[in-house]
ZAMARGU-4260 file (C-alpha; in steps of 0.2 Angstrom, whole numbers, plus 5000, padded with zeros to 4 digits):
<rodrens>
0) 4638/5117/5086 | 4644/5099/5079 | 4647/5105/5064 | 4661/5119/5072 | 4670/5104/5084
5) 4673/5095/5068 | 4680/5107/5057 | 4691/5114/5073 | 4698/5094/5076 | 4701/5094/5057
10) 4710/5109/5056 | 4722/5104/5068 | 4722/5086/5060 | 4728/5096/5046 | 4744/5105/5053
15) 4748/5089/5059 | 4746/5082/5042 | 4756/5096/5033 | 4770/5097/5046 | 4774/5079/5041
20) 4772/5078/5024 | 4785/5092/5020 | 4803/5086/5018 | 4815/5092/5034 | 4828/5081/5038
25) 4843/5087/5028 | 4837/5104/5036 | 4852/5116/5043 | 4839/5125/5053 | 4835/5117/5071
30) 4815/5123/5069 | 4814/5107/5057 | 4821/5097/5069 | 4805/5103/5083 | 4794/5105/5070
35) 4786/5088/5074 | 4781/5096/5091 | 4768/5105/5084 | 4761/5090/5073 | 4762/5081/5090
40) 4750/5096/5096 | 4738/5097/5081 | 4734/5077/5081 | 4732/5077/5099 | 4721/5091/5100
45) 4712/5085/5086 | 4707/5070/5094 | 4702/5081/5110 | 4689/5091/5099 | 4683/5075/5091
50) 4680/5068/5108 | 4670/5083/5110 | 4660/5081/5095 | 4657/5065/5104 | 4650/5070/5120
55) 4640/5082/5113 | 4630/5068/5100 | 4632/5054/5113 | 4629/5061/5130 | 4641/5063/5142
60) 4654/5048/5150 | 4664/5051/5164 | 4678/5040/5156 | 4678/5048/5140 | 4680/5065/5151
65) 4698/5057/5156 | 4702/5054/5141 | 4699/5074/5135 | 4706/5078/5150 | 4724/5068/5145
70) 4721/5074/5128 | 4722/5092/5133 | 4736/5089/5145 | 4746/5081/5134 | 4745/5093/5116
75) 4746/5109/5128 | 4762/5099/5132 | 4767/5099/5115 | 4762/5115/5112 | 4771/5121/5128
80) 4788/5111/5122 | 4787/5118/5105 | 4788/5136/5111 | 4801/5132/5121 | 4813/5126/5110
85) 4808/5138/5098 | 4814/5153/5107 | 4829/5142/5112 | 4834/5139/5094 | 4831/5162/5093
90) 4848/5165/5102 | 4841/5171/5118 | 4854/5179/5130 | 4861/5168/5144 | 4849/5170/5158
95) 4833/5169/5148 | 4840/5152/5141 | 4843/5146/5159 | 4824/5152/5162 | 4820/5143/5147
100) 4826/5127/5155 | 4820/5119/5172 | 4813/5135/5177 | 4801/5136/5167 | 4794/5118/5170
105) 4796/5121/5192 | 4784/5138/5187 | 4770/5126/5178 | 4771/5114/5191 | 4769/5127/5204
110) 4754/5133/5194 | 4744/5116/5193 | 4747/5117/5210 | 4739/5132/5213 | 4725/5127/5204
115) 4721/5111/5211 | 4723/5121/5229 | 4710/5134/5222 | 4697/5123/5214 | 4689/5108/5221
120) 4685/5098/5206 | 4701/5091/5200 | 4694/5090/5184 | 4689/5108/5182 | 4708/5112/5189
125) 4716/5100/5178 | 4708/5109/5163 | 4710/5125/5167 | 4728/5122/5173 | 4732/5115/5158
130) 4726/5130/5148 | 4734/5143/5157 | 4750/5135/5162 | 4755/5125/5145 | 4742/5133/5131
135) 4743/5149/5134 | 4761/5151/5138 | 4767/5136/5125 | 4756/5149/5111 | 4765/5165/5117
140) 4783/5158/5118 | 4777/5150/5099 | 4772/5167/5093 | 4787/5176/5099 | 4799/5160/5093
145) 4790/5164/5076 | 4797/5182/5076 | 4813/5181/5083 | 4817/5165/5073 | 4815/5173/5056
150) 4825/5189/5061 | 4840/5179/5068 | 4840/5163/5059 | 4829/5167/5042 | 4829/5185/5037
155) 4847/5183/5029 | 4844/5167/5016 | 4825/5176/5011 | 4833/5191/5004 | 4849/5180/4997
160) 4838/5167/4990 | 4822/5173/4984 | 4812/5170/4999 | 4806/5185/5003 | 4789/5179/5006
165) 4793/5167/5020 | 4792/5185/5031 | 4774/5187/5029 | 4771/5168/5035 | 4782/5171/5050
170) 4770/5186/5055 | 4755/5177/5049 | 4760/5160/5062 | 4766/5174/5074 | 4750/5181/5075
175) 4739/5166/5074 | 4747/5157/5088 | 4747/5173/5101 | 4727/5176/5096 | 4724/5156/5099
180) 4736/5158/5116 | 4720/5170/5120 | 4705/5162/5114 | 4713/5143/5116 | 4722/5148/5134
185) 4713/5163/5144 | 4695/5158/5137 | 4692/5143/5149 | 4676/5132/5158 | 4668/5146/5171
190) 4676/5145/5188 | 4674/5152/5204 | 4693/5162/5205 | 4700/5174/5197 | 4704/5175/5181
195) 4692/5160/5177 | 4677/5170/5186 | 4679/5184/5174 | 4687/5178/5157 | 4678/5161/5151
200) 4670/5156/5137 | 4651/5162/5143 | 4660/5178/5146 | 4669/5176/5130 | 4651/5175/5121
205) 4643/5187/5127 | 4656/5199/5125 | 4659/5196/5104 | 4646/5186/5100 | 4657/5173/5090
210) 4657/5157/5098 | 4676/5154/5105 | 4676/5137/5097 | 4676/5144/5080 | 4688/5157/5084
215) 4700/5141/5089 | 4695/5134/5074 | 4701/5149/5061 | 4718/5149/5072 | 4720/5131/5067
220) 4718/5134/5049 | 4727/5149/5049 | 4741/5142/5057 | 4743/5129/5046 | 4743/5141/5032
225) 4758/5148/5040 | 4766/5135/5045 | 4763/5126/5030 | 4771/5138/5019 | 4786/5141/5033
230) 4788/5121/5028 | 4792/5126/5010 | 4808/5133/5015 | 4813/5117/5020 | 4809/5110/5000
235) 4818/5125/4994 | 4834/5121/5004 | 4833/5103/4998 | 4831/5108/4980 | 4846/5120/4983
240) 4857/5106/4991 | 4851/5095/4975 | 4856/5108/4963 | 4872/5111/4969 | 4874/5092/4974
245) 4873/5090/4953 | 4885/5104/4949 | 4898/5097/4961 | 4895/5079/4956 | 4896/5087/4935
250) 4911/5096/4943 | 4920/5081/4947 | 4916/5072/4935 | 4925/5085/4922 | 4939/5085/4935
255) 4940/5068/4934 | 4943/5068/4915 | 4953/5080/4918 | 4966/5072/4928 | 4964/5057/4920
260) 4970/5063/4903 | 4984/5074/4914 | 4989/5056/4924 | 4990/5048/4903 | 5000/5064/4896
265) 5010/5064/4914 | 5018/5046/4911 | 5019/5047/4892 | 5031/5063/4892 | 5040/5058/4908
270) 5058/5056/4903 | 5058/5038/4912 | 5051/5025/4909 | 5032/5021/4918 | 5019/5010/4915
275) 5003/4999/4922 | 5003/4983/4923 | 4987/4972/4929 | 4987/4964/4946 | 4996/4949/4938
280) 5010/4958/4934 | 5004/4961/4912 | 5008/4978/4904 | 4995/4987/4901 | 4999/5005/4895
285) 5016/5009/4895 | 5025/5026/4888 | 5038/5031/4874 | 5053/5031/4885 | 5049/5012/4893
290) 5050/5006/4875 | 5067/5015/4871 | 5074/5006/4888 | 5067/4990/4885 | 5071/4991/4865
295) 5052/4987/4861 | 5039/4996/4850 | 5021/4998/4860 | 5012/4986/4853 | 5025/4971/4858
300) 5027/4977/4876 | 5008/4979/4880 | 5000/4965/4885 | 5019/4956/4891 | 5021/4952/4908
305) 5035/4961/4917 | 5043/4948/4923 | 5049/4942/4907 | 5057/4959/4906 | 5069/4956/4921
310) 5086/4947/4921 | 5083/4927/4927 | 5092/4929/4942 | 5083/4945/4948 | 5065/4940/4944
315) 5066/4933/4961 | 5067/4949/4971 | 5053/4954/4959 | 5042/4943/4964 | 5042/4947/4982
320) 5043/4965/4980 | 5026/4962/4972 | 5019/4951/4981 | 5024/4961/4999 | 5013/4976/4986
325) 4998/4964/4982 | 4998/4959/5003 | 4997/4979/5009 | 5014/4977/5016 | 5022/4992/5008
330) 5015/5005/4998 | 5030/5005/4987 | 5045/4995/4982 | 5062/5004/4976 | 5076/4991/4969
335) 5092/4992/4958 | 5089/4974/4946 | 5094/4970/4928 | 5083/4968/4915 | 5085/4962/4897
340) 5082/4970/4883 | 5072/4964/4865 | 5090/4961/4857 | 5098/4951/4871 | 5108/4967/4880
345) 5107/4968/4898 | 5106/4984/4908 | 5105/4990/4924 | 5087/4999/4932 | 5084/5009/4946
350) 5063/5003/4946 | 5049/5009/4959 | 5035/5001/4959 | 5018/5006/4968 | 5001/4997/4967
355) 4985/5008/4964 | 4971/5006/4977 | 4960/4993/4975 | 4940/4984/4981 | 4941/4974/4994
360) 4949/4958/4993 | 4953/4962/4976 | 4973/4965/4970 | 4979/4981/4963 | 4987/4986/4950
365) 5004/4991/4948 | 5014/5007/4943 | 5030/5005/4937 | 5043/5018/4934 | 5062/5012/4927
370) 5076/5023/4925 | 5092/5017/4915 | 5107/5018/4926 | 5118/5008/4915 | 5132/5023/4913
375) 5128/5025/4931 | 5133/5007/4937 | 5147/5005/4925 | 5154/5023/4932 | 5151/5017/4950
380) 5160/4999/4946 | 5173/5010/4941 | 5174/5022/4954 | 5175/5006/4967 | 5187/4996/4958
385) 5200/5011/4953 | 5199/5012/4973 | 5201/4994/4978 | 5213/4987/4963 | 5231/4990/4961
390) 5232/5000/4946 | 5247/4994/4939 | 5244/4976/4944 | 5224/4975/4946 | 5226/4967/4962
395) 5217/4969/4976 | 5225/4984/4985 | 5230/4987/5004 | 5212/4994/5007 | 5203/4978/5001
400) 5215/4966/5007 | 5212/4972/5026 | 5192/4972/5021 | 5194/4953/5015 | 5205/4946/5028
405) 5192/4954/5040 | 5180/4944/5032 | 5189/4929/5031 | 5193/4930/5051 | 5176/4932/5055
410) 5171/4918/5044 | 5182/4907/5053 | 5178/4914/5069 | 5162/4907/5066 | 5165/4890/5056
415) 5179/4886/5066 | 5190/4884/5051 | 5208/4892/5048 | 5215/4907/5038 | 5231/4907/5032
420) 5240/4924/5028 | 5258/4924/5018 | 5268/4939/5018 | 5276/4941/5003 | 5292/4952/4999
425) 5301/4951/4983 | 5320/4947/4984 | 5333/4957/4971 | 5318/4967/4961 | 5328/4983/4967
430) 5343/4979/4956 | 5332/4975/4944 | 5325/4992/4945 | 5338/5001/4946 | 5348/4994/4931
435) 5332/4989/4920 | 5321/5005/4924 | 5304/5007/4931 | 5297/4999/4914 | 5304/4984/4917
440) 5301/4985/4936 | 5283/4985/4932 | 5284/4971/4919 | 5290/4960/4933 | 5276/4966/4944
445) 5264/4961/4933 | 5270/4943/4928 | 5271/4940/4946 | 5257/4945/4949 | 5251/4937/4936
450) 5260/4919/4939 | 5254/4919/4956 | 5236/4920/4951 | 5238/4904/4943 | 5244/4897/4961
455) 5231/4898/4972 | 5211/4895/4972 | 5200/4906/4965 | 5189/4908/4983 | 5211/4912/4988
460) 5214/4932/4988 | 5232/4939/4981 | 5235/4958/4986 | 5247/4970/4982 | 5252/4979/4998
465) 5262/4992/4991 | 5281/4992/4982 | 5287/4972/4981 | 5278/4967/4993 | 5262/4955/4992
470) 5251/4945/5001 | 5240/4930/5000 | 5225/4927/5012 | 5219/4908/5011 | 5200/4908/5020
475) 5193/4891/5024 | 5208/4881/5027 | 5203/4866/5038 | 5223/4865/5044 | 5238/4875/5045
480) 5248/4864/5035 | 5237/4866/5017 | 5248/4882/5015 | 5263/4873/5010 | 5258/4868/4994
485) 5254/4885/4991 | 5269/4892/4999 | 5279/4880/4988 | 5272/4885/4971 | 5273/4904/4974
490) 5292/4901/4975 | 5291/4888/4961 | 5282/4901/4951 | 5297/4913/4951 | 5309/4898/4946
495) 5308/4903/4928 | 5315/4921/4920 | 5303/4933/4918 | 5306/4946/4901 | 5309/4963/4902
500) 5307/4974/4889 | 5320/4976/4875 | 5323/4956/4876 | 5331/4955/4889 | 5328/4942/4906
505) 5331/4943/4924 | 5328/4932/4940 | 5322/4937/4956 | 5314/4925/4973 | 5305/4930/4986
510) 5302/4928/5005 | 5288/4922/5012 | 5282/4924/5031 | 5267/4914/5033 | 5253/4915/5049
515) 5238/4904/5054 | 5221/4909/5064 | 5219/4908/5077 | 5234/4896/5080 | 5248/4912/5079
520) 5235/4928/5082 | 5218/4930/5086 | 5218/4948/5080 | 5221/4955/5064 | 5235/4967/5069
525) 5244/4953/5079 | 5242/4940/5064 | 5251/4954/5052 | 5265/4955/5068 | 5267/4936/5067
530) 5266/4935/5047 | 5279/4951/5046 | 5289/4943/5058 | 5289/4926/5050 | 5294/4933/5032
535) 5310/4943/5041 | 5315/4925/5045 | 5316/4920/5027 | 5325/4933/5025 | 5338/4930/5035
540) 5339/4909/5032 | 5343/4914/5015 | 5329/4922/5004 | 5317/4911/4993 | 5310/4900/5005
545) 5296/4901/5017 | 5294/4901/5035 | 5281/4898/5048 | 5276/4909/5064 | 5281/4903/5080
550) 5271/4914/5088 | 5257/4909/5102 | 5242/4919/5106 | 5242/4919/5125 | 5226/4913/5135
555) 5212/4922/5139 | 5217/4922/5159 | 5235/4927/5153 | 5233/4938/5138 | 5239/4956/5142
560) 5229/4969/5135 | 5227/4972/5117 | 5231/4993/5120 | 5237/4997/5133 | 5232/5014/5140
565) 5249/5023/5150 | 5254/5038/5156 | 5258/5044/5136 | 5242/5044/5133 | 5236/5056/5146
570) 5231/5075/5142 | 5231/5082/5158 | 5211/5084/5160 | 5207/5071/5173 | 5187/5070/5165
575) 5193/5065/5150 | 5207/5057/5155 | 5196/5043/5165 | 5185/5045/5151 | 5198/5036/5138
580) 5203/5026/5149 | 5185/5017/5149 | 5185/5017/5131 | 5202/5007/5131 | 5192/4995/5144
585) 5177/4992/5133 | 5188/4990/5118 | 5198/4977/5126 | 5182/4969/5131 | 5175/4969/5116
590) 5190/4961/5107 | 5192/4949/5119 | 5175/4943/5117 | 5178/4941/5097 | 5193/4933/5101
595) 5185/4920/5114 | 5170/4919/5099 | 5157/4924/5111 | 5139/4924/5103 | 5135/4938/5091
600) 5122/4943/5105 | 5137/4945/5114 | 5148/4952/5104 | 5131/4966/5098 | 5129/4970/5118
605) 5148/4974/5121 | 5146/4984/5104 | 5132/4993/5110 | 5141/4997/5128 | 5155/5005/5117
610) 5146/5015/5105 | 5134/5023/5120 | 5150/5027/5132 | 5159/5034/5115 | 5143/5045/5112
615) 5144/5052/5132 | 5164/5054/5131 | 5162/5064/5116 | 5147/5075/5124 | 5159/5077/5135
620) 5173/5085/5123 | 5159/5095/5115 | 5152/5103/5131 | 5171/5108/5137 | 5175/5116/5118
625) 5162/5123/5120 | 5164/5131/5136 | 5180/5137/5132 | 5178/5141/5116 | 5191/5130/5110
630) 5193/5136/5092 | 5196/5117/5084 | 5180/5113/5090 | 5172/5109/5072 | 5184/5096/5065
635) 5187/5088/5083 | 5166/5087/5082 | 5166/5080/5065 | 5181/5066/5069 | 5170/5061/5082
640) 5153/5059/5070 | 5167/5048/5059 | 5168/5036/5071 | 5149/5035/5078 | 5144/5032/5063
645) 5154/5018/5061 | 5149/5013/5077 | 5130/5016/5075 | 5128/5003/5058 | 5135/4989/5072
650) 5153/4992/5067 | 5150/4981/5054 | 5146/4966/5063 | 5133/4962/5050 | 5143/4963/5037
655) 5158/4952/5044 | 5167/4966/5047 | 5168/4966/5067 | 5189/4962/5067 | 5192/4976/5053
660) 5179/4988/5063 | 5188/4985/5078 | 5206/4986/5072 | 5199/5005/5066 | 5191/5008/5082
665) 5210/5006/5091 | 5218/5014/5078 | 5206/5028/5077 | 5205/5028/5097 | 5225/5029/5100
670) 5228/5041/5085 | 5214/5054/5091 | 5220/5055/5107 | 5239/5058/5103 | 5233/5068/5087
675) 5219/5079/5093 | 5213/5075/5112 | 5231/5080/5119 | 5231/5098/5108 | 5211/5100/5116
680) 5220/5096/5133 | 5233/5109/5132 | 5221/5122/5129 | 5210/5116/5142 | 5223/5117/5153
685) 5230/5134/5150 | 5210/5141/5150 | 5209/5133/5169 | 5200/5118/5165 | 5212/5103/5172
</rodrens>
């Protein structure tokens, strides 16, 4: 009988040993994740039978029978658990996984109860308790998780993968662990109630013959047939997994190839020119089209650093641009810069550069793509200056006089400096004209405007305004009275005959009107006034000579306002009406700030004020076009984008451009509402909207 308790704990010492020796952990199936359950049960249980083994040699111990008692308490437990979660892990319906739950443990509990109310010796009760209640329910609820399991979770992948053998192991543990619930659960220590009176192991052996140990004992190694080959499922998946693990990792590694001889071909047909440099800047692969920019063969250009490349003064911006790359700042860097080519030429690129991602604390390197926008520049340089140069003269036209006498005004707004402006208007070039001819009207304007170039400074501005008249914007003077000299050889400078074609001479003077900021004008309109007012007094004292403004901008406290808003400019829309005539208020504001020289904060906060009540005024219009289908609405709308965009880049007050901005800002305000607000109002009117 020794011999039959030793191979029964050993066959349970061998599930456990089985279970855990067989890989699960990358398992999708949630049996190897309770698997360990039942190697809980077989080493427990095969300490319970050794402890048996031991009785029987050694005599009995009632400490040792705690012990077996814990023992069996505790791998019926396991058992129990394991059959548990097992028909969990099946997809039961709702209410038999709520049964599954708590339930299930109150109806054991209630049973041990039972028993220990039934039989005297807590012993006897413990055991028998433990056998009905966790052993023989924990094996049926295993034997039935067994079935189900593989029809729900395992059935599928046997027949996809060649597993068609892991049925008969599912029926084989199904099998063995409902015959061990009966042998192992309902065979139990004779006792006086019912079922124990009736169905124990005396009972047992008298009835079969077979001693119910050994019976335990064949379940034991049966099951861990089974369940050793239900393991083997798991070492196929994880073969599977490795397999396709090495064909995506060969996968890749092709595709990596792959791409990387796509990235090479990529930049050495693009039609710019790319390349990669090393974190310090150094070519390292650069394509055909980089070395027709740069004027270079391959071999000279690799392994040069880029920045020898670039124009002197532009390697500066470089530098940062890469750096602000090398410290994670950007991602990418755009810039227009020069660079110089092998045989000395300069040209103009339009370069990106981005940085590839790199280890940890280590710098990247760079991708660079250049374009050549030579053409492009030269095209744009021409565009700009054909708009801002007299043609006839090539001096600054009307356009970019008002743009740097802005400038200028701001400047000294700032530096507390002067401008100076002279008017200048030709005396007897119309006779000249008219008895020469427009050939020899426009040899005089050019060796005017020629002399005059030779009279001021070079930081000094001469424009052509238009016809004979001229103009001269001196920026920086520290006083009023540095414009004389000027003023004197502009006239000096037409002292002498000037040829016209076919030999012939003529003479011809001019009158100058001369204005100083902010001593005659704090505005740039007011400051033309006093300069055109100035030069009509040349004029009449004589022609040739020069005057001064007389003119005094009025103090702050007594200053009237710079537009005035009156009944002209009403369009009979009351709205609207009040509407403008807040805009005229924050204009005002606004230039009566600049014109105090109020901090730029200052100046930026009025701004702001203006472009967000210009933004509601306009909403305004819109909602009211559009209410009554007013059928200009389109290009009102559009006129009043115009002017928010001017308004939304600060109205140039980054730029120096706040006097200019602001002169628009009236001229726009006063022309749209005599132009287009006051046609809007007569329809409004007529459709019922005053």
């Amino acid at each position: 009988m020794d011999i039959v308790f030793f191979v029964y704990g050993l066959s349970f010492f061998a599930l456990a040993l089985v279970i855990l020796a067989q890989p699960r952990r990358e398992s999708r199936h949630e049996l190897a994740a309770i698997i360990w359950l039942l190697a809980g049960f077989g080493f427990v249980h095969c300490m319970l039978e050794w402890l048996d083994l031991w009785t029987i040699v050694r005599g009995a111990d009632p400490a040792l029978d705690i012990w077996k008692l814990a023992c069996l308490l505790v791998s019926f437990w396991f058992l129990f658990e394991f059959g548990r979660r097992l028909l969990l892990a099946a997809a039961l319906t709702p209410l038999a996984r709520r049964l599954l739950g708590a339930p299930a443990y109150a109806a054991a509990a209630l049973g041990f109860l039972l028993e220990f109310w039934l039989i005297p010796d807590w012993m006897l009760a413990g055991s028998i308790a433990s056998r009905y209640f966790l052993g023989f329910t924990g094996s049926t609820m295993a034997g039935a998780g067994f079935l189900r399991y593989f029809r729900l979770n395992i059935r599928q992948q046997a027949e996809a993968s060649g597993l068609a053998w892991a049925r008969k192991y599912f029926v084989l543990a199904a099998f063995t662990f409902l015959l061990y619930g009966i042998v192992g659960g309902l065979v139990v220590p004779p006792a006086g109630v019912f079922p124990a009176n009736v169905i124990n192991r005396d009972s047992f052996l008298a009835a079969c013959g077979v001693p119910v140990q050994l019976l335990r004992a064949a379940c034991a190694l049966l099951a861990t047939i089974a369940v050793g080959n239900i393991l083997r499922i798991f070492a196929a998946e994880t073969g599977e997994r490795l397999r396709i693990s090495l064909a995506l990792a060969e996968g890749r590694s092709r595709e990596l190839k792959e791409s990387e001889a796509r990235f090479r071909n990529t930049i050495e047909n693009a039609p710019i020119g790319m390349a990669i440099t090393t974190p310090e800047g150094r070519f390292m692969q650069v394509n055909h089209a980089l070395c027709d920019i740069l004027g270079y063969d391959r071999k000279e250009l690799e392994q040069r650093p880029l920045l020898e490349t670039v124009h002197p003064e532009d390697r500066a911006l470089c530098i940062v641009n890469i750096q602000r790359l090398q410290n994670g700042e950007v991602n990418a860097c755009k810039a227009e810069a020069r660079f110089v080519r092998k045989d000395g030429q300069v040209i103009w690129v339009q370069s990106t550069v981005s940085s590839e991602k790199a280890d940890a604390g280590a710098l990247p390197h760079l991708i660079v793509q250049i374009e050549d926008i030579t053409e492009r520049k030269r095209s744009a340089e021409f565009v700009w200056h054909q708009a801002n140069f007299d043609r006839l003269t090539d001096l600054p036209n009307r356009s970019l006089f008002f743009d740097r006498l802005a400038k200028e005004l701001s400047h000294a707004r700032r530096s507390g400096k002067h401008v100076v402006l002279l008017l200048l208007d030709l005396d007897g070039f119309k006779p000249v004209n008219d008895s020469y001819g427009h050939e020899a009207g426009d040899a005089v304007l050019k060796t005017v405007a020629r002399r005059w170039l030779g009279c001021v400074r070079g930081t000094d501005s001469v424009a052509r305004l238009g016809g004979d008249e001229f103009a001269v914007i001196m920026g920086g003077a520290e006083a009023p009275s540095d414009a004389a000299a000027v003023a004197d050889k502009l006239l000096r400078a037409l002292g002498e005959p000037i040829a016209l074609p076919g030999g012939q001479e003529c003479r011809i003077g001019v009158s100058i009107g001369i204005a100083v900021y902010p001593g005659n004008a704090t505005e740039m309109d007011s400051l033309l006034t006093a300069a055109d007012a100035a030069m009509y007094q040349s004029k009449a004292r004589g022609r040739n000579t020069c005057s001064y403004s007389d003119a005094v901008p009025p103090a702050a406290s007594e200053a009237a306002e710079w537009i005035m808003f009156d009944a002209s400019h009403l369009i009979g829309v009351p709205s609207i009406d009040e509407q403008h005539r807040q805009l005229v208020r924050l204009v005002n504001e606004l230039n009566r700030a600049i014109a105090s020289k109020d901090s730029d904060m200052a100046v930026r906060r009025r701004l702001d004020s203006l472009a967000e009540f210009t933004r509601l005024h306009f909403e305004t219009e819109h909602r009211l076009m559009e209410q009554y289908a007013y059928p200009g609405a389109a290009a009102h709308d559009l006129e009043h984008e115009r002017l928010l965009e001017v308004l939304r880049h600060g109205g140039g007050l980054n730029q120096g451009n706040e006097l200019l901005a602001l002169q628009n800002t009236k001229d726009w305000l006063l022309g749209h509402i005599m132009h287009a607000d006051k046609p809007l109002g007569a329809f409004l009117k007529q459709h019922g909207a005053a």
